[in-house]
N, C-alpha and C positions, 0 to 999 in steps of 0.2 A: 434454614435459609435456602438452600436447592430448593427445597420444596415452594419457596417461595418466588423461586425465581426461574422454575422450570415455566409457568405460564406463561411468563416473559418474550419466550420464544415467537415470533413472527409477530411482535407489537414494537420494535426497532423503530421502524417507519414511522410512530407517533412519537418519537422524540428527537429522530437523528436527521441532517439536511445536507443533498448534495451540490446543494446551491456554489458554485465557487467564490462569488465576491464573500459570501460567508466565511470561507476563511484564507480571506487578506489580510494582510496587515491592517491595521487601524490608520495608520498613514500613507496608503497607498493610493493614489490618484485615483483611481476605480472605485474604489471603498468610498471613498467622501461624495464622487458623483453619485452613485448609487443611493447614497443618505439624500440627497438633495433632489432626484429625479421624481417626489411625490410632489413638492412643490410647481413643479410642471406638469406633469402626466398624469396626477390624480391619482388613484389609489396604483398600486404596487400589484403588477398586471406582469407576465412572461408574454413575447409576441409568438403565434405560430404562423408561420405562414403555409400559404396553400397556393401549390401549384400544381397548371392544369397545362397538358402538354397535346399540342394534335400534330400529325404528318402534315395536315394540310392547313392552311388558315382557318380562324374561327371566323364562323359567320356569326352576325346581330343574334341568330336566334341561338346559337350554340355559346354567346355571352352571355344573356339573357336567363336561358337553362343555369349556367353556371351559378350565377346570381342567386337564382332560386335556389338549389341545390343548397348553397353554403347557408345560407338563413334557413332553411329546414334542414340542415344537419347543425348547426350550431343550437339549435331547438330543441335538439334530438339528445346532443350534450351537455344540455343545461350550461350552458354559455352566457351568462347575461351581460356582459359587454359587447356593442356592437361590431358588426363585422366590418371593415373595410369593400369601396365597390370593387370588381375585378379592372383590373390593371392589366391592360392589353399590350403585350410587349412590340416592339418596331416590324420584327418580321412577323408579327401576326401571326406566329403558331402557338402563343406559350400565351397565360393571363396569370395573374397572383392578386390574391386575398390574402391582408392583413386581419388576425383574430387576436384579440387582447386575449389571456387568459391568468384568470387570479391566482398569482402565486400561493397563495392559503389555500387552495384545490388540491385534490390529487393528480397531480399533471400526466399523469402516466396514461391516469384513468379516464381521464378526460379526451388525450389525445387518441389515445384505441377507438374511445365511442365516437369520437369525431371525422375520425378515417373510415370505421365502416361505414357510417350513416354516408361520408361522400361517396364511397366504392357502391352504395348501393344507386344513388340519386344522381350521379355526373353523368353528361351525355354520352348518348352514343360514341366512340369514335375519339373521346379525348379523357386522356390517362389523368389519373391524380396521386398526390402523394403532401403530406404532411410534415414542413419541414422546420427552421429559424430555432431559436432559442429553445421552444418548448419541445420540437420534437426530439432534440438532442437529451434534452433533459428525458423523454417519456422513454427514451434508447438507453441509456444509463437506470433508468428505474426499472427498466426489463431485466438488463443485465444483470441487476441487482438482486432479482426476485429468488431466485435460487439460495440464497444465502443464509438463510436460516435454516432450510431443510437438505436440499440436497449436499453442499455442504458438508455441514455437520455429519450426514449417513456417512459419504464417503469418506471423510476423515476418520469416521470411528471404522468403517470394515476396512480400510485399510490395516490399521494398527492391532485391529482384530486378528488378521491373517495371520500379518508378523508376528505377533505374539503366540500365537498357536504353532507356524514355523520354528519360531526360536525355541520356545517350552515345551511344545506337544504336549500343551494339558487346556484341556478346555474352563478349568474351574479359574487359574491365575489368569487370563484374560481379562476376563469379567470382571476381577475383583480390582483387576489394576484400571481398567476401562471405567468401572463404577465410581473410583475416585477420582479421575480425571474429568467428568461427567458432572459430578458433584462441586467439582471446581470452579467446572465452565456455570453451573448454573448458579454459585453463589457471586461470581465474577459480574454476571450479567445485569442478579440481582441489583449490585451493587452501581454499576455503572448505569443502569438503566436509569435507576433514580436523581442520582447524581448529573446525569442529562436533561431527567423532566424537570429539577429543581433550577436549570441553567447553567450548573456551577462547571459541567464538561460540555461538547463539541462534539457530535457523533455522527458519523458519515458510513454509507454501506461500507467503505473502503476500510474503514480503523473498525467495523463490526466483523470483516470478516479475516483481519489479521488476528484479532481478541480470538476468533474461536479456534484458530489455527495454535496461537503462540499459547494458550493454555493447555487445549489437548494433548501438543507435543514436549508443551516443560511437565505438566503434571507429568507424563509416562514416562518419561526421562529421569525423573526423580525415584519416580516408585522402580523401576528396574534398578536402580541403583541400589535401594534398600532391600527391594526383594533380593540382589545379587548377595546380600551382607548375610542376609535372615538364611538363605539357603546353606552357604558356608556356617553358620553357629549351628546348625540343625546338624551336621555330621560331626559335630563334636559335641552336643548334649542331645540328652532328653527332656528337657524343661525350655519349651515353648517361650516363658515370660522370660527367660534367663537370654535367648536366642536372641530376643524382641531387642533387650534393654541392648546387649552386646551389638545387632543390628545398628540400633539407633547412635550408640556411641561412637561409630564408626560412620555411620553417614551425615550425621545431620551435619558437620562439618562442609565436607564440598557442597550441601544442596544448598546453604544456607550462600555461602561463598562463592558459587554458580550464580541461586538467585540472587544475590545481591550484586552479584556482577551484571547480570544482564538488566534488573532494574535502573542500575547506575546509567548504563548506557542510553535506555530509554528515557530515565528525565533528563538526559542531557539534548533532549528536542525542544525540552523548554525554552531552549535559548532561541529558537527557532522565530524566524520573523513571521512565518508563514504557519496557522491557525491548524491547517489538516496535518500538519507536520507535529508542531508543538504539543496538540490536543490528545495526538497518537499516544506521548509517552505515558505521561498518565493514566490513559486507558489501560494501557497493556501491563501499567507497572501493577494497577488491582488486578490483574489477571495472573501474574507471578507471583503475588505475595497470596493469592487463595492457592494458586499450583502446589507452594513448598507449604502450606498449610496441609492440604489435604494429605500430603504424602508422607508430613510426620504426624499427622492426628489420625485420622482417618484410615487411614493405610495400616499403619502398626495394630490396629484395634482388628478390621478384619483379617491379617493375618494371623494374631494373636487366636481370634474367634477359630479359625479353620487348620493352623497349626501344620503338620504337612502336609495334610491332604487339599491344601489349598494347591499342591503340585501335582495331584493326581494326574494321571496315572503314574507319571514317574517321581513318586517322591524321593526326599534326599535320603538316604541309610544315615542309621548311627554307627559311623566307621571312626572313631578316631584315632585307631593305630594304621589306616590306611593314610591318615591325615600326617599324622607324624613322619609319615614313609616317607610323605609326600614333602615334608616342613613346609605344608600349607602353600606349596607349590605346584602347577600340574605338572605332571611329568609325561606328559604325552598330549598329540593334537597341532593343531595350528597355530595357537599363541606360542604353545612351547618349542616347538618349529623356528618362530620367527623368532623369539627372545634367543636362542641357541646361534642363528646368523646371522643377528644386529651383533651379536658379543664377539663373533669372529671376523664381521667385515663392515665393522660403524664408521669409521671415514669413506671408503667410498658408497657405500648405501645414503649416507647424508647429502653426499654431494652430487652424486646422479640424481638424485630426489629434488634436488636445488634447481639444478639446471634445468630437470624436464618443465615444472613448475614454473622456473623464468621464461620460457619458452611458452608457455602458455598464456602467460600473463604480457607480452605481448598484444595482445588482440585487444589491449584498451583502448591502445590507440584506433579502433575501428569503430569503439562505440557514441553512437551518435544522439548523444542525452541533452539537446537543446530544447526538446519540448515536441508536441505533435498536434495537429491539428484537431479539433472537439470533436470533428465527424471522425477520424480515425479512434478514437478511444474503445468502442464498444465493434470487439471482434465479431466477424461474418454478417450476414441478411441486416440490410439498415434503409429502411423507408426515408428515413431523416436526410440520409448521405446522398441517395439516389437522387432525392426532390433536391437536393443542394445542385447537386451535378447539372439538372434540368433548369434549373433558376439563371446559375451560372452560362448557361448558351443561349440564354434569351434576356438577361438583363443584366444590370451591374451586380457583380458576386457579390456583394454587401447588402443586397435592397433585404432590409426588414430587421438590419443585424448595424442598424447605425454607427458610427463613432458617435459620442456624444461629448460636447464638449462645452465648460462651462463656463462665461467670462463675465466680466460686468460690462453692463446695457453701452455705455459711452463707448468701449471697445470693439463694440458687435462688428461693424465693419471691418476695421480691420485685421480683425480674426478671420469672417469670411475670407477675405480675401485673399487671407494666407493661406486657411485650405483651398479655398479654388486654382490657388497656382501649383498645387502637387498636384504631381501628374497620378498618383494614387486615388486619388477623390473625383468622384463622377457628379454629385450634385451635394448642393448646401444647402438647407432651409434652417427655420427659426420656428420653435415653438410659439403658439399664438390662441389664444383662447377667440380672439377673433376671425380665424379663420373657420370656412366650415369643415375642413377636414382636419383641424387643430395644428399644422404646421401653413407654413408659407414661403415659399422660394425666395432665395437669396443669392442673388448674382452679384457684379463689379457695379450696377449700377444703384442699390441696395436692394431691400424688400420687395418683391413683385405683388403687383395687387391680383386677386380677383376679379372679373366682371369688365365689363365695355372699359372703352377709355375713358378714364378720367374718375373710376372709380379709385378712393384715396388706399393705399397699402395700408392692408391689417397693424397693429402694434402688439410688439413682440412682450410674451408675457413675462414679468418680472418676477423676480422672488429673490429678498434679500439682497436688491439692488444688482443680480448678476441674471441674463437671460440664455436660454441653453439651443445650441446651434447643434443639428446635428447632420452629418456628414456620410453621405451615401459613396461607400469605397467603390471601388472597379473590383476588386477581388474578393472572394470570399469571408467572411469576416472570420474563420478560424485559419486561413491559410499563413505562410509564413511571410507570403510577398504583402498580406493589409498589417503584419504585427510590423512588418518593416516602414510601410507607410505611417503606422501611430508613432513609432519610435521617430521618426525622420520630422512629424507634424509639432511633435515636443520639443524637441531642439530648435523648429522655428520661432516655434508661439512663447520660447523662453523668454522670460519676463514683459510677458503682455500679462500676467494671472491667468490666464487660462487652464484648465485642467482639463484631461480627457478621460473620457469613461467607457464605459461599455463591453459585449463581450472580447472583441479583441486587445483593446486595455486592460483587460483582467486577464486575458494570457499572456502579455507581456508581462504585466506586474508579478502575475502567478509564477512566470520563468526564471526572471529575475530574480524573486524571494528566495524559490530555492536553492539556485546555483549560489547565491548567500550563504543559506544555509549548510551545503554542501562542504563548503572549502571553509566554513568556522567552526562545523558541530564535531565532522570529523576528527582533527585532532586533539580537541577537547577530549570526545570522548575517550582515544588512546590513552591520555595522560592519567585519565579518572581508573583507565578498567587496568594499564600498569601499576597506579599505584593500591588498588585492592590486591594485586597478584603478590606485590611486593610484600605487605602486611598478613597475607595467606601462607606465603612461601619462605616468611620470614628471610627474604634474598635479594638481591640486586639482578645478579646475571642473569639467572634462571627465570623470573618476569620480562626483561629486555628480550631474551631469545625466545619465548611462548610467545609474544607479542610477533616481533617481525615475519614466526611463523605463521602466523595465523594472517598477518598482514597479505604476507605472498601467495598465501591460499585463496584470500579474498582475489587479489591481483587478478589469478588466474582462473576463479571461475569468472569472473564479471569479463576476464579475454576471452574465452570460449564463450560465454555467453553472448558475447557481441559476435562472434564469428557465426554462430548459429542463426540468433537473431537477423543478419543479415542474409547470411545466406542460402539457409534454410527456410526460416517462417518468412524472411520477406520484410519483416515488420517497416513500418515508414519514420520509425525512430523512438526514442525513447525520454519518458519525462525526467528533467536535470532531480527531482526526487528517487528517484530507481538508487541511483547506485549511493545516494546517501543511506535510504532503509536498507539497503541490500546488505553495507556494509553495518549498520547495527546491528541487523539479526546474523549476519556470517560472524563478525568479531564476537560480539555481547552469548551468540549461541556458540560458534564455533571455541571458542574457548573455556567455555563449558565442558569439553570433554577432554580438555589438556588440564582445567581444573581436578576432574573426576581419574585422570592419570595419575599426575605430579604428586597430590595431595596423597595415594598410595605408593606412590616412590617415594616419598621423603618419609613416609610410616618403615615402611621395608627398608630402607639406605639406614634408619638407627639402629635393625637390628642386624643389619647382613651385610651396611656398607652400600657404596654410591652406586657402585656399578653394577653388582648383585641385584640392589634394590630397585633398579632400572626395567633388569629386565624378570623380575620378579613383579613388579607392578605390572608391567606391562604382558604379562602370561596370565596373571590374574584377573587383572579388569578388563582385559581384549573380548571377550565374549560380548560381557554386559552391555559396554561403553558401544561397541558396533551395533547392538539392538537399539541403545536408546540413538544410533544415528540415523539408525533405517527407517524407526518410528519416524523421527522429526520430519525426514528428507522426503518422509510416505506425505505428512501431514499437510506438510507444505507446496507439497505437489498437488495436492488434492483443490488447491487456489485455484491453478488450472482449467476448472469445469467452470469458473464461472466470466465469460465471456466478458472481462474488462481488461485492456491491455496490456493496464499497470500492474494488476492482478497478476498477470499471466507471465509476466518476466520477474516478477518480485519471485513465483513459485519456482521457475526455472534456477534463477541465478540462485538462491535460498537451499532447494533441495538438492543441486549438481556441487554445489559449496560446502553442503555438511556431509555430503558422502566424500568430498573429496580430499572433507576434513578428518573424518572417519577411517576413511579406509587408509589415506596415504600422510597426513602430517602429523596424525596422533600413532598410527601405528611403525610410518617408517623413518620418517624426517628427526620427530623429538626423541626417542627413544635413542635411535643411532646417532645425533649429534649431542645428549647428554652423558651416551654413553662414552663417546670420543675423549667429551672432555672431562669427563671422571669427577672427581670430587668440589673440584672445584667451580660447578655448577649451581654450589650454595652460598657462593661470595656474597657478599663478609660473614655471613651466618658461623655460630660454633661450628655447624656439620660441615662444612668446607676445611675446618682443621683436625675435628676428630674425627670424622667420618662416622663408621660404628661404633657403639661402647663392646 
């Protein structure tokens, strides 16, 4: 199936769509216009717009040129909807061209060839740049282009590194990379399909959490078994004896991990909003091949290479060193810390608390109401610029309409209600009679065309409702036009009217999510407690992994905000951020208090609560910090590719599992399980017998 699905690589793009009204809700005012707007406009067209900027006025003949230009570069891009004339702004330094472009295109590809051919052919003396719908779109599809390759490389040499760090062997890299690789490509196989069939939603964004959240659970897995296989090796010489004894020992938390973190992810289902929902799914077939490959796959080639899969340092057969030890280390770091959590775990817990609340603080700083579509795609943005230019010479809306749908009897007075916000610069009405296909609509109704007394166009119908649409004063992704559409909705309530468009779709887009936000969230606490609970066969001990993990989330997403703002600058964050942020911090971060606890409560029935405390935690300390630094490598590796959400999902994600890693798995649980001794297994028998 790899084999089958390694091809797959950079063929994403023919089944995945970053389109947003795509995934809307199904009742969301944007969605339904959107369904309706071929009934008016004819086929299903993105607008680009094209603007042309001089210091000085354009003269007749530097219009003229322009003209030319745009109809030999739209020639040039195989463009076959016509172009709009240039559009000469009041102060006469600026013009803009209207370009329909068919959404079934490669828009990306279309807009590069369209920009050079104008950079080549624009006059003397007056700038150009490519902007509206479609250039935002062909700015996201650039963003995106890295994603299959570069990517994926850095993700894998990252984990490469650490692995050869942590091991110093060049052979177990490989072998644990091979199956995480193997993962990813039968993962791919899988959903690719599953996308060209229809049945899933695939967007560059949920492509490139799929390669990240596979590479870093598969290696997570396999170090954990590798951690098991290495210990059986210094107390036999029978390879399959290691394997079996490995396996019996792990497949428990990897199953109990994954099924934690899958749990998590279909709980997006519930999600109103499509890029959200569509995610779980994806990623849950990326974790059910992860903990495949790491008990199929995995076992067999270390089985095949046996120690030498650790060259150069392989394990000895010591097991009277083993016995010395009663399978404990007795010396290093872990055995350091397990030594000073047991003499000083009430205030270690609670200095750990505090610093942590103190961190988590800085939520109040983050500002996840959403951002505007030219801010999405980080540094160099022809898209934004030409925005910037359009905006000093016309209404920041022209080309980026509201669209708004009513029935025909109502047309007026719908006009009229946009004309009196002070948001809206101009109204017109779709019209197949007109020659430029809309027609102006003031307080006195329709304006005609031509001399006086030529009769007003009639405005085209479809399904007894005619479509107005609304040239804002501001920008159509900015937050002052989404405040206009919100404000125009509360007017137009109960006239029927519905509004569309790309600023109706980031309203609706804002709204679904902060939905989603404040219902998916404690859902999924309730689902990923009660796996804990049936894991850990306990009460307390589930309630207290939870709150920690909760407080870690707290504080990375406060330092993330603090950095966010006052570091990178960013101009805010989408209400989706700290909803994923918190699936993959909980759903992952507790992953490694699974891969803890799950050897605490082995160790606590032979050696007692407290013992087995910090007995787990001297033993799995090594492992459990590789598979953090892997994930936290992986996830940062999001970073390289220049989309915003990207770039704080990998920040908040990799500062969150190291800070799960290093300080609430190794100093918070341990020292507050330790404090509270036995009875950490409430109601469990082990809360009253402790050891046998």
């Amino acid at each position: 199936m790899a084999g089958l699905g390694g091809p797959l690589f950079g063929k994403i793009d023919e089944v995945s769509s970053n389109d947003p009204t795509a995934y809307l809700p199904t009742s969301a005012d944007a969605t339904e216009v959107r369904g309706a707007l071929g009934g008016f406009l004819g086929d299903d067209t993105i607008p680009a717009i094209i603007v042309f900027s001089s210091e000085t006025q354009l003269s007749d003949e530097q219009i003229s040129a322009i003209d030319e230009a745009v109809t030999s570069a739209t020639e040039s891009a195989e463009i076959s909807e016509g172009a709009s004339p240039a559009i000469v702004s009041e102060d006469g330094l600026a013009a803009q061209v209207f370009v329909p472009i068919d959404s079934d295109a490669d828009v990306g590809e279309v807009v590069q060839a369209l920009s050079a051919a104008l950079d080549e052919q624009r006059p003397d003396g007056v700038a150009v740049a490519v902007t509206g719908p479609a250039g935002f779109t062909a700015d996201l599809v650039a963003g995106f282009a890295g994603i299959d390759g570069i990517l994926l490389l850095v993700a894998l040499l990252a984990v490469f590194v650490i692995l050869i760090v942590v091991y110093r062997s060049l052979l177990l890299p490989v072998i644990v990379l091979m199956t995480s690789l193997f993962a990813l490509c039968v993962a791919l196989f899988t959903v690719w399909h599953l996308a060209n069939a229809g049945v899933l939603l695939l967007s560059g964004q949920t492509q490139g959490i799929l390669f990240i959240l596979v590479i870093g659970a598969a290696t997570d897995y396999s170090l954990l078994l590798v951690a098991r296989f290495r210990e059986e090796l210094r107390v036999t010489h029978d390879r399959g004896g290691a394997i079996i004894a490995a396996m019996k020992g792990s497949v428990e938390p990897i199953l109990a991990s994954g099924g934690t973190v899958i749990a998590g992810l279909l709980c997006l289902l519930l999600s109103d909003l499509k890029s959200n929902s569509t995610l779980g799914p994806v990623a849950s077939i990326g974790i059910i091949f992860a903990m495949l490959a790491a008990l199929t796959l995995l076992p067999a080639l270390l089985f095949a290479f046996g120690r030498a899969a650790f060259w150069p340092r392989r394990p000895h057969f010591e097991p009277e060193v083993v016995r010395a030890e009663n399978g404990m280390p007795t010396r290093g770091l872990w055995h350091w810390l397990a030594q000073t959590i047991k003499a000083h775990p009430r205030p270690i817990w609670i200095i750990t608390t505090l610093v942590l609340a103190v961190g988590a603080v800085g939520v109040t700083q983050l500002n996840a109401q959403g951002v505007p579509g030219s801010d999405l795609v980080i540094g160099q943005s022809d898209a934004r610029d030409g925005q910037v230019v359009l905006g000093e010479h016309f209404p920041g809306g022209s080309g980026s309409p509201a669209y708004v749908l009513v029935e025909k009897d109502k047309l007026q007075q719908t006009a009229d209600v946009l004309l009196s916000n002070s948001g809206v610069d101009a109204v017109s009405v779709t019209s197949d009679d007109s020659p430029s296909g809309s027609a102006p609509v003031t307080s006195d109704g329709i304006q005609a065309f031509g001399p006086p007394g030529t009769p007003a166009p009639a405005p085209t119908v479809s399904d007894g409702r005619v479509l107005l649409q609304a040239t804002l004063t501001d920008a159509a992704d900015s937050a002052a036009a989404g405040e206009t559409v919100t404000s125009l909705r509360g007017e137009l309530e109960g006239t029927g009217a519905i509004i569309g468009g790309v600023t109706a779709t980031a309203v609706d887009t804002n709204e679904a999510s902060i939905h989603d936000r404040n219902t998916i969230i404690p859902i999924i606490l309730a689902v990923i407690l009660l796996i804990l609970m049936l894991l850990l066969r306990s009460i307390l001990a589930p309630v207290l992994l939870i709150l920690t993990t909760v407080l870690s989330f707290g504080t990375a997403l406060g330092v993330s905000a603090l950095v966010f703002n006052g570091i990178f600058k960013f101009p805010g964050a989408d209400p989706a951020v700290p909803l994923f942020g918190f699936v993959f911090l909980v759903a992952l971060g507790i992953d490694y208090n699974i891969f803890l606890m799950t050897r605490v409560r082995e160790e606590s029935k032979k050696h007692g609560t407290r013992e087995g405390i910090l007995r787990g935690l001297a033993i799995t300390g090594g492992v459990i910090t590789s598979a953090g630094l892997v994930l936290a490598a992986t996830f940062a590796a999001l970073s390289i590719i220049p989309i915003l959400f990207l770039v704080q999902i990998a920040f908040i994600v990799a500062f969150g599992v190291l800070l799960d890693t290093f300080v609430v798995r190794s100093l918070l649980v341990p020292a507050l399980a330790t404090d509270i001794g036995k009875a950490i297994w409430w109601p469990s028998k082990l809360a009253r017998e402790d050891a046998k």
